[in-house]
C-alpha positions in Angstrom: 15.2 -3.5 -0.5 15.9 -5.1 -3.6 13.4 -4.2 -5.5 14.4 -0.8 -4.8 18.4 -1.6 -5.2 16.9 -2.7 -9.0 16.2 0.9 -10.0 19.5 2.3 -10.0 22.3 1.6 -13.1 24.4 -1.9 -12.3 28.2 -0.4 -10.4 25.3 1.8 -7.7 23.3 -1.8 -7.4 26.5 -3.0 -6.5 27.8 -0.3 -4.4 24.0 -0.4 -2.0 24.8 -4.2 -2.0 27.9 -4.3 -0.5 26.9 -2.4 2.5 26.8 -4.0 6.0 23.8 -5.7 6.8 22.8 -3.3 9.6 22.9 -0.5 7.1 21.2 -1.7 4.9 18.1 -2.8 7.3 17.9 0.8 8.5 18.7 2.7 5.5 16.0 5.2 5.9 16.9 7.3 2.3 19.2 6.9 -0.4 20.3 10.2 -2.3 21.3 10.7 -5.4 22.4 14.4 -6.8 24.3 14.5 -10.3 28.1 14.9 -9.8 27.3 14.5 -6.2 28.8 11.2 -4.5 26.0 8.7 -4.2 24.5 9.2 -0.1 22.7 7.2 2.3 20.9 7.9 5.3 20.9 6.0 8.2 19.4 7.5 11.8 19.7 11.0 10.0 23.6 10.5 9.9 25.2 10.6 6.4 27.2 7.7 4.6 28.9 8.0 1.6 30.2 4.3 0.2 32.1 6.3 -2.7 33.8 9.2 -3.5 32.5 8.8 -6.9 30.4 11.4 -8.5 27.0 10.4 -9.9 26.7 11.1 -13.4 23.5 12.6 -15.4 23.8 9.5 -17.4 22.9 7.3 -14.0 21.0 9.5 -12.7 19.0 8.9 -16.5 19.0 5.5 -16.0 17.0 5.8 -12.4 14.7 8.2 -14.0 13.6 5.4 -16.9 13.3 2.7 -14.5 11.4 5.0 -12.5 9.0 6.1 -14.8 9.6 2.6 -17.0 10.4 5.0 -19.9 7.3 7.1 -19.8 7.3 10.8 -18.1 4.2 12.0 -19.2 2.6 8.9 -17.7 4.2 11.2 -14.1 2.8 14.7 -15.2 1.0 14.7 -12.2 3.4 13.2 -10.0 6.0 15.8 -11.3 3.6 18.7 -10.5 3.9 17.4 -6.4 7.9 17.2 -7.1 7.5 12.9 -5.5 6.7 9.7 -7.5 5.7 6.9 -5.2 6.7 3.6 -6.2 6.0 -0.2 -5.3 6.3 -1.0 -2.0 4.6 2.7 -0.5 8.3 4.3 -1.3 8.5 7.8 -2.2 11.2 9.3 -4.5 11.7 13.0 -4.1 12.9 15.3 -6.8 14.7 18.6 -7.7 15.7 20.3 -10.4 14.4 22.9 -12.7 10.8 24.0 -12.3 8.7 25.0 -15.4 5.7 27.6 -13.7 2.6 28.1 -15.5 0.4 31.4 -14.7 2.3 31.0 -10.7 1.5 27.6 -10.4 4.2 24.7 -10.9 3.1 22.5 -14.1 6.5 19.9 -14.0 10.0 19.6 -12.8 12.3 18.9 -15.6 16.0 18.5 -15.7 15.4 16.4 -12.5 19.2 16.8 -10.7 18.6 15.2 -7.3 16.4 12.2 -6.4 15.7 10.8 -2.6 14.2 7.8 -2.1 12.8 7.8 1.3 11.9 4.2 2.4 8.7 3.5 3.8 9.2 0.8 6.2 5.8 -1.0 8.4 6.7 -1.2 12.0 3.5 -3.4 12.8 2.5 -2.7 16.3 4.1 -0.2 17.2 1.3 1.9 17.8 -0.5 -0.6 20.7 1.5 1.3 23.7 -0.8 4.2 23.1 -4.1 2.4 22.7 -4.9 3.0 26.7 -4.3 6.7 26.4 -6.2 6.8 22.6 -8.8 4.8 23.2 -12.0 4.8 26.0 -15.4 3.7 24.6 -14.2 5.6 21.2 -11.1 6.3 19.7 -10.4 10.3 20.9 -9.7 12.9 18.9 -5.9 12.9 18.8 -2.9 15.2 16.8 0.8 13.3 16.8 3.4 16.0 17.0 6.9 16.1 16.0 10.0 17.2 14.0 10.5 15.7 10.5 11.6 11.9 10.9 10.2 11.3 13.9 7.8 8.4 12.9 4.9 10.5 12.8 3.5 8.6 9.6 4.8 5.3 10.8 2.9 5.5 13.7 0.1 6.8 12.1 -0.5 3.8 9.5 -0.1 1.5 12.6 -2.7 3.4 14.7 -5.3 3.6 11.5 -4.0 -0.5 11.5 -5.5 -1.0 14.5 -8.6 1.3 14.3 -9.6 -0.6 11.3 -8.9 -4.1 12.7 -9.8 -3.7 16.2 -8.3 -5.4 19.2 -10.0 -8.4 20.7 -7.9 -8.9 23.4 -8.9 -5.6 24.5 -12.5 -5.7 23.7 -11.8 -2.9 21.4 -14.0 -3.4 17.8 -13.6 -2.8 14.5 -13.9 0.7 12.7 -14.8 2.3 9.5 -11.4 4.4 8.5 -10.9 6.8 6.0 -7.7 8.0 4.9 -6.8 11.2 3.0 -3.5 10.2 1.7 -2.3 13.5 -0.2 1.6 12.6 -0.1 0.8 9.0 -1.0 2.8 8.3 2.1 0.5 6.6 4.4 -1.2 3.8 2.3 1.7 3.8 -0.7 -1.2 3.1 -3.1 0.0 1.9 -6.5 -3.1 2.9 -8.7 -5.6 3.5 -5.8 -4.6 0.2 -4.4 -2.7 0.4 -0.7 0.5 -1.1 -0.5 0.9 -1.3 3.4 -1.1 -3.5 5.7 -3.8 -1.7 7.2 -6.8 -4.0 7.4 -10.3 -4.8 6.4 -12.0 -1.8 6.7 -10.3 1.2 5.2 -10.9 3.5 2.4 -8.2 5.6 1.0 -8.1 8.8 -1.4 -4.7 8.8 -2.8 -2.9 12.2 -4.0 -6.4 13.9 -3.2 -6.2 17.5 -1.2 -6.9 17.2 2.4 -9.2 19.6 3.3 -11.2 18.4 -0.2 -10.4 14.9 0.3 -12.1 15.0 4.5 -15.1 16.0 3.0 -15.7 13.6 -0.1 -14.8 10.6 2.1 -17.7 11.8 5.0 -19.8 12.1 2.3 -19.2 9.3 0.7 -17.9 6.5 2.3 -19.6 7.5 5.7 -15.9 7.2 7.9 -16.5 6.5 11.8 -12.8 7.9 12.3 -10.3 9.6 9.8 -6.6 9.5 9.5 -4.9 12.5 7.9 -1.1 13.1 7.7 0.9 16.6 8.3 -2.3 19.3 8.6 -1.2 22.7 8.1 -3.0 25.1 5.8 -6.4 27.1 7.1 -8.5 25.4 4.5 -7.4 21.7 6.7 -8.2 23.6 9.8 -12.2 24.8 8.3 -12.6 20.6 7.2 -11.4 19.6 10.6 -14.4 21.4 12.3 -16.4 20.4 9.9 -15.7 16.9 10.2 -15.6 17.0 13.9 -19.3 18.7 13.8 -20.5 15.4 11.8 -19.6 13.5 14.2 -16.6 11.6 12.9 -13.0 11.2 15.4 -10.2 12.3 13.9 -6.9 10.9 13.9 -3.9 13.6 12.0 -0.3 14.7 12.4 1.4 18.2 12.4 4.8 19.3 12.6 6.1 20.9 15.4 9.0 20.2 18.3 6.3 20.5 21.2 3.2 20.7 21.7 3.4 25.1 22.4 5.0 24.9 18.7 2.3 22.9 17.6 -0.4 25.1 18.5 1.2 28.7 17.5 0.7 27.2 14.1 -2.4 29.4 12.6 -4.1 26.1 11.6 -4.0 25.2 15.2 -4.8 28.2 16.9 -8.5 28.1 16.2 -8.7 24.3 16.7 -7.4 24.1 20.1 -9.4 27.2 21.2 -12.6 24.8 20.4 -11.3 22.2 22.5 -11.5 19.7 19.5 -9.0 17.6 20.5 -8.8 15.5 23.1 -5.1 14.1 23.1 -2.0 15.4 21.9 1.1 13.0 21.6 4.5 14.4 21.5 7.2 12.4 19.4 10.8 12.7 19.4 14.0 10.1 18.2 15.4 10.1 21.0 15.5 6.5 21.5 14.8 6.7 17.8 11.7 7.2 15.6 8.6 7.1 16.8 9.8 8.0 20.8 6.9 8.9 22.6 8.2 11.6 24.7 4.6 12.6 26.5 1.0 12.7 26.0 -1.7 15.4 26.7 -5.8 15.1 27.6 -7.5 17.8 26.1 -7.2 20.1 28.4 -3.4 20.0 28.2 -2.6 18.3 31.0 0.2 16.1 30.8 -0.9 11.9 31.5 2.1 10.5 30.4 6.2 11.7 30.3 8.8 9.4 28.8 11.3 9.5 31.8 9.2 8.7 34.6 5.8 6.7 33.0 2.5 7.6 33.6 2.4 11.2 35.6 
């Protein structure tokens, strides 16, 4: 975190500093909005350590560290509206929007910034290995609302898939990643920033539905790990993927699993019986709750409340 705390202008250093130690170990994003008190998440419940408006000349100062001094050297991080930073962070911004023939070429006259803080939970994926993996890892879509650890437990699971688990007899895998959000890998020029073994291959900021196909043919994946799948072009590289022979690990939003699938990426996919598990995440004993799990044929093998069904 202090790396991070270093970005902002010295009195909001200060101010992120003198927070209670619990805070500050599950700060999960720190806001900043110009003339806007200074905000910080914590299990999705605003605090505000000041009344104090945030003023465009600190919000400036963030901006220069951010982009140490150079925003062109972001033109293409502006056109996505995030910068990812050291660490796998990601900063969000808002503020005007300069369009060029319908298509957004920058924001500038950034107003709000949210840095959301990536954090590793190592491990936290193994409960699911007996349910993910027989023989091969299955085909598998996490589900859930925003913040519900879907990535987290994502770049755990493509952890383990990559390392393998002797205990458990399970081997090693080829992974490919396509990170389009930066989110899962946090590369810093191409190079991951979280711990996710031996024998992964990442394309950083690349499309998804591009990116699936570049990696099979590239890099020759035995599984890939894709984050937040959503458009109908993901849904076309998906079967394409499947057809080649490689598992698929992704995530989609939703708040269960009949949400899910009334998605029109999704409707097409689970009429072709592609996948063969579904997880279901929630936060309600936090993020990354695994409320239940379905086989492929939506049955339901585990429920959070009373264990395996």
């Amino acid at each position: 975190m202090e790396k991070i705390f270093r970005l902002f202008p010295e009195e909001i250093q200060q101010m992120l500093r003198n927070l209670p130690a619990a805070i500050i170990q599950s700060v999960e994003e720190i806001r900043i909005r110009i003339e806007q008190p200074l905000e910080i998440v914590c299990s999705s419940n605003p605090i505000y350590p000041s009344h104090k408006p945030v003023s465009a000349e600190e919000a400036q100062v963030l901006l220069n560290r951010l982009s140490q001094h150079s925003l062109y050297a972001l033109e293409e991080e502006l056109k996505r509206g995030y910068i990812t930073i050291s660490g796998g962070h990601r900063v969000g911004l808002a503020g005007k929007v300069i369009t060029e023939q319908g298509f957004v070429k920058a924001i500038k006259e950034i107003s709000s910034f949210n840095i959301r803080i990536a954090r590793e939970k190592i491990g936290i994926a193994e409960p699911l290995v007996p349910y993910l993996f027989q023989k091969n890892w299955h085909n598998t879509l996490l589900i859930g609302p925003p913040q519900t650890g879907k990535t987290t437990l994502l770049r755990d699971i493509a952890r383990l898939v990559s390392c393998g688990i002797k205990q458990k007899n399970i081997p090693s895998f080829k992974v490919g990643i396509v990170d389009e959000r930066s989110e899962i890998a946090g590369s810093i020029k191409g190079i991951p920033q979280h711990s996710l073994g031996k024998r992964v291959d990442v394309l950083d900021a690349c499309p998804k539905a591009e990116g699936m196909m570049m990696l099979i043919r590239s890099m020759s994946p035995q599984v890939l790990i894709v984050d937040e799948i959503g458009r109908k072009e993901d849904g076309e590289a998906i079967q394409e993927a499947m057809h080649a022979g490689v598992q698929m690990i992704f995530t989609a939003h939703g708040s269960s699993l009949e949400d899910a699938l009334k998605r029109p990426v999704m409707k097409p996919l689970s009429g072709l019986s592609l996948f063969q598990r579904y997880v279901i995440l929630s936060r309600e004993n936090g993020p990354g709750t695994i409320q239940r799990i379905y086989d492929g044929s939506f049955n339901e093998i585990y429920r959070s409340s009373g264990g395996a069904a």
